[in-house]
C-alpha positions as CSV (number, residue, x, y, z in Angstrom):
1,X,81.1,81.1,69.1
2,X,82.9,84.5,70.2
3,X,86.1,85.3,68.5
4,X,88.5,84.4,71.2
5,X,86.8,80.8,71.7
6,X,87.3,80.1,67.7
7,X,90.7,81.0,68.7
8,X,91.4,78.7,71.5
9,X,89.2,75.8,69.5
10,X,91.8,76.8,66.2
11,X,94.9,76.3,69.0
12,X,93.6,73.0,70.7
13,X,92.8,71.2,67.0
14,X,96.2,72.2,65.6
15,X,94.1,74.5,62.7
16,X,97.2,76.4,62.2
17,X,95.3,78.6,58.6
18,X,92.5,79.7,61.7
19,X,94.9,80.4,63.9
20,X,98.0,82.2,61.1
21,X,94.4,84.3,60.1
22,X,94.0,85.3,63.8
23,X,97.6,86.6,64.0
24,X,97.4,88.6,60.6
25,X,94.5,90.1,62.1
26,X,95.7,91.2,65.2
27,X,99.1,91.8,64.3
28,X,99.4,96.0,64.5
29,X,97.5,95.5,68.1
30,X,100.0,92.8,69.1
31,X,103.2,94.3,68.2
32,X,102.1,98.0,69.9
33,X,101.0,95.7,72.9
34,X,104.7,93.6,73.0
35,X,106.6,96.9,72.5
36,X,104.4,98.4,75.3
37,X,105.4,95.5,77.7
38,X,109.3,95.6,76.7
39,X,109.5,99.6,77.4
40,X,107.6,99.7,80.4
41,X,109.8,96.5,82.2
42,X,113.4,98.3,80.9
43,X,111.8,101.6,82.7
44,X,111.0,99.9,85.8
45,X,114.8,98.6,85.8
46,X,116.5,101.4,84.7
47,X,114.6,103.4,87.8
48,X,115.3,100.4,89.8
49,X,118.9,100.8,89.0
50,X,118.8,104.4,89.7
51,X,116.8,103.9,92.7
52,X,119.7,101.2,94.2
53,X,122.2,103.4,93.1
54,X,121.0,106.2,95.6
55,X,120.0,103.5,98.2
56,X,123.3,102.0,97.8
57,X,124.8,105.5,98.7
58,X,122.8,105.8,101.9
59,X,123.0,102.4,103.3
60,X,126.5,102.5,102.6
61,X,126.4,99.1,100.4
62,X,126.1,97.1,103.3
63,X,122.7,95.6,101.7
64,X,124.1,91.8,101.4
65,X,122.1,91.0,98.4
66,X,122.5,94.4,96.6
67,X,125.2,93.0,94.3
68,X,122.7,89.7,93.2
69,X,119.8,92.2,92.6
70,X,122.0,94.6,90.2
71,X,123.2,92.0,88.2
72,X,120.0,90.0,87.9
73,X,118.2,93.3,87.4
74,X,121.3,94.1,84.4
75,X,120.8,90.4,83.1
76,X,117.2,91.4,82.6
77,X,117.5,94.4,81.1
78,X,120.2,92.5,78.6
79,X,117.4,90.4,78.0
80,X,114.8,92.4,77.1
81,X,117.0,95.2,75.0
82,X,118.0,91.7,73.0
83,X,114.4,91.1,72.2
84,X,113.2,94.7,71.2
85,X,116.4,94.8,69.0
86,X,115.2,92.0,67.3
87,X,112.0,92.4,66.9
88,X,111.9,96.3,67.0
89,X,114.8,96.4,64.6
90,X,115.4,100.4,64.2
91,X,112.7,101.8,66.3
92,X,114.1,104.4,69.3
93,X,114.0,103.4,72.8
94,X,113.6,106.4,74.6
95,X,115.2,106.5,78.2
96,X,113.3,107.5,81.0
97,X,113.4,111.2,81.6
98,X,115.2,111.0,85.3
99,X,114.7,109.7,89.0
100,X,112.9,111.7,91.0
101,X,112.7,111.0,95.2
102,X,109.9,112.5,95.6
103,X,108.3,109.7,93.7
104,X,106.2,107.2,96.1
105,X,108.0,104.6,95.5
106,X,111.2,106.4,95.7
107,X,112.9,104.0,98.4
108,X,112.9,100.3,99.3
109,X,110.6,98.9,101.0
């Protein structure tokens, strides 16, 4: 039985000693992993917030949903700072570096 199946089996009979031994095991590859995740999805929205920022400028903010998509996109961001804070407690977050338009995905599509 592979690894990941002694796992699952651990999971599905309630063997919570297999499956605590599992997450002692992995835990330095799960945390790098989580703190991965949370830095790449608040980069994504802060360039998505810099990206409506300059299409808000050249449609004019006419875009009818515009204001929804900011705050759902700030009510994320919330979100996910909240969770690194706790369970990142003292470790940098780095902003991203700047906004370029020349980027490919540089305007909505």
């Amino acid at each position: 039985v592979g690894r990941q199946q002694e796992f699952y089996q651990a999971h599905m009979s309630g063997d919570y000693e297999t499956k605590q031994s599992y997450h002692e095991c992995y835990y330095e590859q799960t945390r790098e992993k989580l703190l991965e995740h949370i830095d790449d999805i608040l980069g994504e929205l802060d360039g998505l917030s810099q990206k409506s920022a300059y299409g808000g400028a050249v449609a004019g903010d006419d875009h009818p949903r515009l204001p929804l998509i900011l705050r759902h996109n700030d009510f994320v961001r919330a979100t996910f700072m909240a969770v690194r804070g706790y369970y990142f407690p003292g470790e940098p977050y780095e902003e991203p570096s700047g906004f370029s338009l020349s980027s490919k995905n540089a305007f909505f599509t």
